[in-house]
N, CA, C and O atoms as CSV, one atom per row, in Angstrom:
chain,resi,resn,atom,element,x,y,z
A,1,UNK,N,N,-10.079,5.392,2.224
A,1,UNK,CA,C,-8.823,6.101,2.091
A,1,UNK,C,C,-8.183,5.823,0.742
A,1,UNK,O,O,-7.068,6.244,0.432
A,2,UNK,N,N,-8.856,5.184,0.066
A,2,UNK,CA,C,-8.126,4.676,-1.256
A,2,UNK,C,C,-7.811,5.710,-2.383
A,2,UNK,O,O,-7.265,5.372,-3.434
A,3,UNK,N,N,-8.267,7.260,-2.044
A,3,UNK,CA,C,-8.167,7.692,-3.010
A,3,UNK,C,C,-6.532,8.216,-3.027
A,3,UNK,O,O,-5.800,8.157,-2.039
A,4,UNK,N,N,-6.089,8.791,-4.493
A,4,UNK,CA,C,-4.599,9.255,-3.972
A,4,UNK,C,C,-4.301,10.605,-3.485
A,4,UNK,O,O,-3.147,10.809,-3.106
A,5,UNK,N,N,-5.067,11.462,-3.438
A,5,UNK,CA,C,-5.386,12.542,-2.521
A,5,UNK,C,C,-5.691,12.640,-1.305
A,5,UNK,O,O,-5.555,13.660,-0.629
A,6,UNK,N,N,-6.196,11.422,-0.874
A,6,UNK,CA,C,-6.302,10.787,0.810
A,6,UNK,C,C,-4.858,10.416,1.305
A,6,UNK,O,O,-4.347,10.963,2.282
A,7,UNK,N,N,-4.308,9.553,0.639
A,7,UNK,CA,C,-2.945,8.744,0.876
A,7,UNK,C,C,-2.195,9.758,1.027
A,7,UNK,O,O,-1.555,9.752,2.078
A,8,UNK,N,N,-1.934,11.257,-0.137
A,8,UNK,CA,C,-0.900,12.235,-0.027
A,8,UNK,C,C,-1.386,13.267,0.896
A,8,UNK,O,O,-0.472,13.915,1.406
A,9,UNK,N,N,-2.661,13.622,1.278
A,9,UNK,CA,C,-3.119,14.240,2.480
A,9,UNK,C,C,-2.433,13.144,3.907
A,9,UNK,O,O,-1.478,13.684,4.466
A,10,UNK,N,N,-2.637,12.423,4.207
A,10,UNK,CA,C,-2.120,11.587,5.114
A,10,UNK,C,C,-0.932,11.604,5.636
A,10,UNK,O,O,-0.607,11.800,6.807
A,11,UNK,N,N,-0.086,11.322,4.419
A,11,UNK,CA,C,1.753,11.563,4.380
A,11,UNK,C,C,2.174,12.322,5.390
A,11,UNK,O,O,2.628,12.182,6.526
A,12,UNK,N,N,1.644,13.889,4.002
A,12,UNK,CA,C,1.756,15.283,4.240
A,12,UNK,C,C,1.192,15.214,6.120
A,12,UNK,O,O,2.246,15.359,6.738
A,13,UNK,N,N,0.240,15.090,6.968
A,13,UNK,CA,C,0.004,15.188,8.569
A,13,UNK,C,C,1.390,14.373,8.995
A,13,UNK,O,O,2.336,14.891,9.589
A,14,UNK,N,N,1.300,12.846,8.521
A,14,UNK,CA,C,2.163,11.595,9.375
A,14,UNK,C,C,3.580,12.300,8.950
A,14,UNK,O,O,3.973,12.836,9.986
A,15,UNK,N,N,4.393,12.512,8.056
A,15,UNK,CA,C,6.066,12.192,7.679
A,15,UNK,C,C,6.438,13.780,6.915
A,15,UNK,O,O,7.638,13.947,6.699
A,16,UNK,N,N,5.382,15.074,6.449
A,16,UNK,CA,C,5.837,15.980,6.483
A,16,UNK,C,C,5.968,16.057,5.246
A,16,UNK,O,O,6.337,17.200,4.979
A,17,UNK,N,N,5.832,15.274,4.096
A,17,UNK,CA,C,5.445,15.535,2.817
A,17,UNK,C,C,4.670,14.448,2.055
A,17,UNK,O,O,4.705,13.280,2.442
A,18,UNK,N,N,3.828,14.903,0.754
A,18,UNK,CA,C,2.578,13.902,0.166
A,18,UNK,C,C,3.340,12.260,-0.063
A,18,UNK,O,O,2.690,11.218,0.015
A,19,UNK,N,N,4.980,12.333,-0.384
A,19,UNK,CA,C,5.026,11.626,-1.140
A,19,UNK,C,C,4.218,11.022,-2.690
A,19,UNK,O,O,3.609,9.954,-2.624
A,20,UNK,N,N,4.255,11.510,-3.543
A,20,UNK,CA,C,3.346,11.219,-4.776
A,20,UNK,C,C,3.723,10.343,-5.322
A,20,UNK,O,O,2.880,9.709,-5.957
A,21,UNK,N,N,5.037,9.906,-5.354
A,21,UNK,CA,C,5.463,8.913,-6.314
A,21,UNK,C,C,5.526,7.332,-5.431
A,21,UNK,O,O,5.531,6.259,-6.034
A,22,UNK,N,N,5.569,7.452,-3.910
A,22,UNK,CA,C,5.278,5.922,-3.388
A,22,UNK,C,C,3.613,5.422,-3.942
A,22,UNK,O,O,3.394,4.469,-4.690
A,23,UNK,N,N,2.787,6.153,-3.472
A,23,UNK,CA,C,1.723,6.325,-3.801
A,23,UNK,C,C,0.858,6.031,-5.222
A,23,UNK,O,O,-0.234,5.540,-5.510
A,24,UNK,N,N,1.837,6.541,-5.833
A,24,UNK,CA,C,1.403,5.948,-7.534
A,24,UNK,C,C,1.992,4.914,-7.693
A,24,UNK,O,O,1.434,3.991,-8.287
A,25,UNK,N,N,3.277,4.790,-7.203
A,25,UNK,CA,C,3.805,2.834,-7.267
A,25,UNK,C,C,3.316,2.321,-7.110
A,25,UNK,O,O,3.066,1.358,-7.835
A,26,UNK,N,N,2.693,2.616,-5.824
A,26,UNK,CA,C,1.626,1.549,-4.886
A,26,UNK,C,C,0.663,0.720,-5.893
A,26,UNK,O,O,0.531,-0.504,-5.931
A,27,UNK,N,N,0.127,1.538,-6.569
A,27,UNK,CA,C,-1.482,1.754,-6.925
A,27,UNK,C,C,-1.562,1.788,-8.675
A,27,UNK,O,O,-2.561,1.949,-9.377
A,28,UNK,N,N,-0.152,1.576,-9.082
A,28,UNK,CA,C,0.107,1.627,-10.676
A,28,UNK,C,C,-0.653,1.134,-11.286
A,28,UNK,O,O,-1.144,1.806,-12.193
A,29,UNK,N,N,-1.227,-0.598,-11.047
A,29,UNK,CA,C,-2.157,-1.208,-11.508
A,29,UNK,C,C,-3.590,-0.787,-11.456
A,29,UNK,O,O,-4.358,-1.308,-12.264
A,30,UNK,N,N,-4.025,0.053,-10.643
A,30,UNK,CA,C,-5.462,0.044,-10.308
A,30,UNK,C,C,-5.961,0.211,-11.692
A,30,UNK,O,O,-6.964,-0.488,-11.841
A,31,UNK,N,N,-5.667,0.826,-12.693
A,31,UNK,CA,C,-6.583,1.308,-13.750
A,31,UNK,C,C,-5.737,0.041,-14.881
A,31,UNK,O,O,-5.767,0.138,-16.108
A,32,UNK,N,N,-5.311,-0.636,-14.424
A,32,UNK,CA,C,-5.409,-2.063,-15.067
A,32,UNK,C,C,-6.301,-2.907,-15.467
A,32,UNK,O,O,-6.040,-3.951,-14.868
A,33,UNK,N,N,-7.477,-3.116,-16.334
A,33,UNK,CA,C,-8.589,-3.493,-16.669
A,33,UNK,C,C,-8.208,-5.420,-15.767
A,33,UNK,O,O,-9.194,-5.828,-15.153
A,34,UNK,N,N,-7.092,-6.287,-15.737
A,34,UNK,CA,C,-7.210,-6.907,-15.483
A,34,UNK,C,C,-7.113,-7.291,-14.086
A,34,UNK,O,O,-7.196,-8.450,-13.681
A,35,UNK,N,N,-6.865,-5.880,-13.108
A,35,UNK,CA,C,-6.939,-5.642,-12.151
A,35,UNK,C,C,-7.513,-4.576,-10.881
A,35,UNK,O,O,-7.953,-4.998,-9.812
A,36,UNK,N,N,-7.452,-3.750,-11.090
A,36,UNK,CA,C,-8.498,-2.783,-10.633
A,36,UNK,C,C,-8.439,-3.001,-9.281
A,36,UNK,O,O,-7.280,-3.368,-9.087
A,37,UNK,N,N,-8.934,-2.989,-8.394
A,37,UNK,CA,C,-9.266,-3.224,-6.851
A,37,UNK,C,C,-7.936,-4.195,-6.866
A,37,UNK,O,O,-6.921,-3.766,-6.317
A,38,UNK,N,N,-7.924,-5.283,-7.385
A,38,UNK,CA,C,-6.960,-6.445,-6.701
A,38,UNK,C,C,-5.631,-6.296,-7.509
A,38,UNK,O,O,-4.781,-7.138,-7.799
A,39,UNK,N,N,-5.737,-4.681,-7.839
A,39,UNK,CA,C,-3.943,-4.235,-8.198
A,39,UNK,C,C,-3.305,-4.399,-6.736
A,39,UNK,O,O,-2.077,-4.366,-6.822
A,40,UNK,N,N,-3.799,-4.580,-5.301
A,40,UNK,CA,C,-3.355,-4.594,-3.987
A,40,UNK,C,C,-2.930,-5.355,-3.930
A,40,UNK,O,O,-1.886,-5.119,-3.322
A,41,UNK,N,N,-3.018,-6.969,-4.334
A,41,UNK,CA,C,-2.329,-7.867,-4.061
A,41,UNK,C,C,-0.912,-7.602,-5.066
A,41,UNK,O,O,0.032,-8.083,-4.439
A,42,UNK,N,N,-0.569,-7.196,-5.986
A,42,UNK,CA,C,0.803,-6.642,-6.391
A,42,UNK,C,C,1.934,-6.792,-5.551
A,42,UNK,O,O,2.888,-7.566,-5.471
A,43,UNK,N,N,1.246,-5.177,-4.579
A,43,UNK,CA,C,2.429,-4.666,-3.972
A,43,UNK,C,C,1.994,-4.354,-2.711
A,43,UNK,O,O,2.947,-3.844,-2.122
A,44,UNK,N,N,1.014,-4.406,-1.991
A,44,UNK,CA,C,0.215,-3.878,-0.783
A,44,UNK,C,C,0.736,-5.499,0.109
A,44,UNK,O,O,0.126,-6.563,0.209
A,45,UNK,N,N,1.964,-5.117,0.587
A,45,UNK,CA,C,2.645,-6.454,1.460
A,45,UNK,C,C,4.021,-5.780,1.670
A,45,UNK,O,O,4.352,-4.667,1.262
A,46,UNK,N,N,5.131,-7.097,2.734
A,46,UNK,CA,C,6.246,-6.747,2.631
A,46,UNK,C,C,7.160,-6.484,1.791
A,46,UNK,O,O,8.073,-5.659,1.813
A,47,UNK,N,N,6.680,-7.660,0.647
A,47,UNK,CA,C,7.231,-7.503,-0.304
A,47,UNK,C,C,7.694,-6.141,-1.193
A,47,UNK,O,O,8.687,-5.783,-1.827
A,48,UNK,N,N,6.219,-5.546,-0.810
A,48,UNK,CA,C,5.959,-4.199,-1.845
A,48,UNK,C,C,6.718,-3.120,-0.833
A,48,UNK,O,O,7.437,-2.310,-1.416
A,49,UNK,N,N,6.642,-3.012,0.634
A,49,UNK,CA,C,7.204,-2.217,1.241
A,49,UNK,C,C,9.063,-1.815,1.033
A,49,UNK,O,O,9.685,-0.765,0.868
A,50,UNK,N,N,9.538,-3.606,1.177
A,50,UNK,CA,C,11.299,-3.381,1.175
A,50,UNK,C,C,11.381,-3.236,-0.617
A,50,UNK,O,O,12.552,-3.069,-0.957
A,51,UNK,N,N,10.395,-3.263,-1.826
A,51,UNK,CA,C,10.452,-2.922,-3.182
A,51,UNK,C,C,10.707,-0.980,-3.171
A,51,UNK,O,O,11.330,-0.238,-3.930
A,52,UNK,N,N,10.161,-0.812,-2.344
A,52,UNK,CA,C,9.275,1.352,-2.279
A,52,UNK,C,C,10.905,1.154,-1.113
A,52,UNK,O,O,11.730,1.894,-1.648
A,53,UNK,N,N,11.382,0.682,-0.217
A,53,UNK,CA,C,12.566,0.943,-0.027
A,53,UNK,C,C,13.662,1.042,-0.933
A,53,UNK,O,O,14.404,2.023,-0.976
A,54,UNK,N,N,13.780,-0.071,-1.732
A,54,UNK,CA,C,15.132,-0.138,-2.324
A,54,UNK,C,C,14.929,0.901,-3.820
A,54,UNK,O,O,15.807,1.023,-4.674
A,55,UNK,N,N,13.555,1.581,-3.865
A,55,UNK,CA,C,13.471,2.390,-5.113
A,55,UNK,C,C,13.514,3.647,-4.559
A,55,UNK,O,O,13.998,4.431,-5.375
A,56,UNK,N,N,13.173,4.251,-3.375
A,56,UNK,CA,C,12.844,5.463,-2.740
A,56,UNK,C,C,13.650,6.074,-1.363
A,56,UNK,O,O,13.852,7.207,-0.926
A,57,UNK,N,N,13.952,4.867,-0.980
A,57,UNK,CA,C,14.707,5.200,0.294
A,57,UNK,C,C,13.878,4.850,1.250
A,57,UNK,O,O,12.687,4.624,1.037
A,58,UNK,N,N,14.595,4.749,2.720
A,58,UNK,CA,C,13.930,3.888,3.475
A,58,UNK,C,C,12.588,4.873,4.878
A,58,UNK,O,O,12.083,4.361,5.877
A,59,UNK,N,N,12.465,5.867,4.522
A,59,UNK,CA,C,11.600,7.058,4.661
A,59,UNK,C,C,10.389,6.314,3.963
A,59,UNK,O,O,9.270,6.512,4.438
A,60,UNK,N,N,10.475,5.769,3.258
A,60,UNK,CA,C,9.044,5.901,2.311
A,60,UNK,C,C,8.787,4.834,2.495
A,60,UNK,O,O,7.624,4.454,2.366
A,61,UNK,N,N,10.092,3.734,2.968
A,61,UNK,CA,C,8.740,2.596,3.516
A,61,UNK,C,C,7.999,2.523,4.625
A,61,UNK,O,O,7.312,1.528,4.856
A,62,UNK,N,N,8.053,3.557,5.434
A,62,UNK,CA,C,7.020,3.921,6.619
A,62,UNK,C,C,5.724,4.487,5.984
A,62,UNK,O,O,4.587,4.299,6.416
A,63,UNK,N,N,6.120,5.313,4.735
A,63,UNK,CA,C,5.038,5.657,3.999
A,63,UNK,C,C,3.902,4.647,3.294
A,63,UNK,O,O,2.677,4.762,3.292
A,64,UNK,N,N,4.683,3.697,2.745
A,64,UNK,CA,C,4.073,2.658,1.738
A,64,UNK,C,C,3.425,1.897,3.352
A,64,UNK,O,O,2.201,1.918,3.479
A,65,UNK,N,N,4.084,1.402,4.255
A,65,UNK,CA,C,3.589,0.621,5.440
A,65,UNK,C,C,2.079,1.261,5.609
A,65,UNK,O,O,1.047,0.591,5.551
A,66,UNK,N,N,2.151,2.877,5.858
A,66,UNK,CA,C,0.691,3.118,6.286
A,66,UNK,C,C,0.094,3.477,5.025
A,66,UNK,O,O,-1.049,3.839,5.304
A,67,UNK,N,N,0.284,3.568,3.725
A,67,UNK,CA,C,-0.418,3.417,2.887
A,67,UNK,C,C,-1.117,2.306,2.677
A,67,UNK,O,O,-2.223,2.322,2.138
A,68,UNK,N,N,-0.398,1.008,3.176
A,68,UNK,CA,C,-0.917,-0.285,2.843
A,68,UNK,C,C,-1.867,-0.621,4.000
A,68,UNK,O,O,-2.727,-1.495,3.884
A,69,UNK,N,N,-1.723,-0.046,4.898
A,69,UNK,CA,C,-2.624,-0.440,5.944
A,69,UNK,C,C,-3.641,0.540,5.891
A,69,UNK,O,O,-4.750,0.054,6.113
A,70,UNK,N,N,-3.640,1.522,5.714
A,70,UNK,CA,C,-5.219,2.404,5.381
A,70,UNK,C,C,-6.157,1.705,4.629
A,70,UNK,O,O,-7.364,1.497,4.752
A,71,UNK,N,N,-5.045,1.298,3.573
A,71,UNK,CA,C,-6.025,0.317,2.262
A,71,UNK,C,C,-7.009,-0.901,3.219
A,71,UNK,O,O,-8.199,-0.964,3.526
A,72,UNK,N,N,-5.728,-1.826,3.486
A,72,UNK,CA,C,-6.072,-3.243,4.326
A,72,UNK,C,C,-7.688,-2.882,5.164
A,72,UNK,O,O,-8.777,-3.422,4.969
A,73,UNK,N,N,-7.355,-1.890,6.025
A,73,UNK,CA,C,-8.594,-1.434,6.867
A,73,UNK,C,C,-10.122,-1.800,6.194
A,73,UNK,O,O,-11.089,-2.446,6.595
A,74,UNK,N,N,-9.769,-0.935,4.790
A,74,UNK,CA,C,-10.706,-0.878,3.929
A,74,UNK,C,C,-11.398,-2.326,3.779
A,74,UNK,O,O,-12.598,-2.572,3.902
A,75,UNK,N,N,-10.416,-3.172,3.501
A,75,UNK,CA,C,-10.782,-4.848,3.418
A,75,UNK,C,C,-11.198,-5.539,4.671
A,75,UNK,O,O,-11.766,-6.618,4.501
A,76,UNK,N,N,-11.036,-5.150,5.840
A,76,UNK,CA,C,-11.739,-5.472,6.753
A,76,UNK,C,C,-10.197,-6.005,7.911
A,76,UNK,O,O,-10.272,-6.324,9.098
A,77,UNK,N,N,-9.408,-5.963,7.368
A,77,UNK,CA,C,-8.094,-5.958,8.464
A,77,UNK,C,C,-8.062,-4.890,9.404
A,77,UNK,O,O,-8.387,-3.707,9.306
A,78,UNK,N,N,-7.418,-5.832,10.697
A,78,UNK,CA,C,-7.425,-5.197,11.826
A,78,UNK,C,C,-6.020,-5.369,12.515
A,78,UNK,O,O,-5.404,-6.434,12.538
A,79,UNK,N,N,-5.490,-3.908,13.205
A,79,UNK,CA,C,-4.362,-3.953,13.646
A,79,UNK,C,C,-4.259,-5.500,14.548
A,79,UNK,O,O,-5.207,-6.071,15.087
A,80,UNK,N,N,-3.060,-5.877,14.524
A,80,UNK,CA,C,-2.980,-7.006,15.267
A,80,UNK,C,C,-3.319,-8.519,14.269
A,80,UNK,O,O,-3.141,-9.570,14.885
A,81,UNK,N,N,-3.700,-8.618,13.070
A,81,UNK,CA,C,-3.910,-9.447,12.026
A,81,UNK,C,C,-2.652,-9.373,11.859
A,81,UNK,O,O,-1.841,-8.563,12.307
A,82,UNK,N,N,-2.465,-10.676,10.876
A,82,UNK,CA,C,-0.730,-10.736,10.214
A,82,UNK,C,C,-0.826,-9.435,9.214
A,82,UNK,O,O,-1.861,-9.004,8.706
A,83,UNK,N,N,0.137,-9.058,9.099
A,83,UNK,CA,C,0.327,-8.468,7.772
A,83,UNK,C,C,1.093,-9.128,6.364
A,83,UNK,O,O,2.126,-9.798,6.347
A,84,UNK,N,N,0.538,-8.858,5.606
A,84,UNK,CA,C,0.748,-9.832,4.392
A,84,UNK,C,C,2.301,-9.669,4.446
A,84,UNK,O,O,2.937,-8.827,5.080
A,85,UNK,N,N,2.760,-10.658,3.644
A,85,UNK,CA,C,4.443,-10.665,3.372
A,85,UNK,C,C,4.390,-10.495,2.012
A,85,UNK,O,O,4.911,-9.495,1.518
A,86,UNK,N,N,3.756,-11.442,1.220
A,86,UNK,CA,C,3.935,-11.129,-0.257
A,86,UNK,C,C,2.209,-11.319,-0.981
A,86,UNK,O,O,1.155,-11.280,-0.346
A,87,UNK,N,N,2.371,-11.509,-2.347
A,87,UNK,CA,C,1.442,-11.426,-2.712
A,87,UNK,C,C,0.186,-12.864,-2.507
A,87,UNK,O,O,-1.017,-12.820,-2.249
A,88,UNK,N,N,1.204,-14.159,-2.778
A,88,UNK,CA,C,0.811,-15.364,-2.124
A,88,UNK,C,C,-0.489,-15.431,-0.910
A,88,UNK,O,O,-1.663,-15.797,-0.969
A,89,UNK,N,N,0.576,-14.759,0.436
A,89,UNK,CA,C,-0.332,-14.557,1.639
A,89,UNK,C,C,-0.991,-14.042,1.363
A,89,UNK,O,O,-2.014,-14.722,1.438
A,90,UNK,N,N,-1.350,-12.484,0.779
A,90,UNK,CA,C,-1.958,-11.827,0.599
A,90,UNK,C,C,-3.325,-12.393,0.053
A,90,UNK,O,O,-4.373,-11.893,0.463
A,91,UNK,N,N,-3.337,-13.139,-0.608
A,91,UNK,CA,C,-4.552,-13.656,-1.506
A,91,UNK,C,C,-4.770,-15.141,-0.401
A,91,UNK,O,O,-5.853,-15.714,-0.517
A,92,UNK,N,N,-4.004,-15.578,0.372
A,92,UNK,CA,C,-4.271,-16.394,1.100
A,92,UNK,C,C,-5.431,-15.754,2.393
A,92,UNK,O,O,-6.270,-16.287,3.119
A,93,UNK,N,N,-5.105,-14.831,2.261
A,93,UNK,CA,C,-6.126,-14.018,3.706
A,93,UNK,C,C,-6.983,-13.837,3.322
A,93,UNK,O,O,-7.603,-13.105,4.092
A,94,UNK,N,N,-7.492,-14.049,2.534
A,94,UNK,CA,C,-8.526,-13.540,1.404
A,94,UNK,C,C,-8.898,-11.780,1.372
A,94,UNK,O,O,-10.032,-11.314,1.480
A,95,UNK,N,N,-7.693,-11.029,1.205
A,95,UNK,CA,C,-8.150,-9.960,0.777
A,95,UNK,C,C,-7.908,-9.603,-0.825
A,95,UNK,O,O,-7.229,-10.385,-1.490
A,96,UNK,N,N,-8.270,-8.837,-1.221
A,96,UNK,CA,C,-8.106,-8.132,-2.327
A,96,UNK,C,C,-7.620,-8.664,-3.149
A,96,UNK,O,O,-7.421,-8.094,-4.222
């Protein structure tokens, strides 16, 4: 699901529009040479969710929530796992 045409196809079914701009927040780093794949630990957490709130409104952190968990999936997380809080945990779970 990682692509950003997956994420804004997704939206668009779940909340009724692509959202494009949570989506590119999300994922700003990916084409970061010093990050790439593990641009997720960034913002793919709570942290990053109440961040896409206080920039977007609180609509879009339901968005960023299942954006971050489509990703997570990808890494091998499963509903019912913690969900990361910040970037710390995040790299503590050993994902991404």
């Amino acid at each position: 699901m990682s692509k950003f045409e997956d994420h804004c196809n997704e939206s668009t079914k779940l909340f009724g529009k692509p959202y494009e701009e949570v989506h590119l927040w999300l994922d700003e780093f990916h084409s970061n040479e010093l990050y790439k794949m593990r641009h997720r630990r960034l913002r793919h957490h709570e942290a990053g969710i109440n961040e896409v709130i206080r920039l977007f409104g609180q609509e879009a952190g339901a968005v960023a929530k299942q954006h971050i968990i489509s990703d997570l999936k990808e890494e091998g997380w499963k509903e019912g796992d913690p969900f990361p809080r910040d970037e710390v945990q995040y790299v503590k779970m050993g994902l991404f």
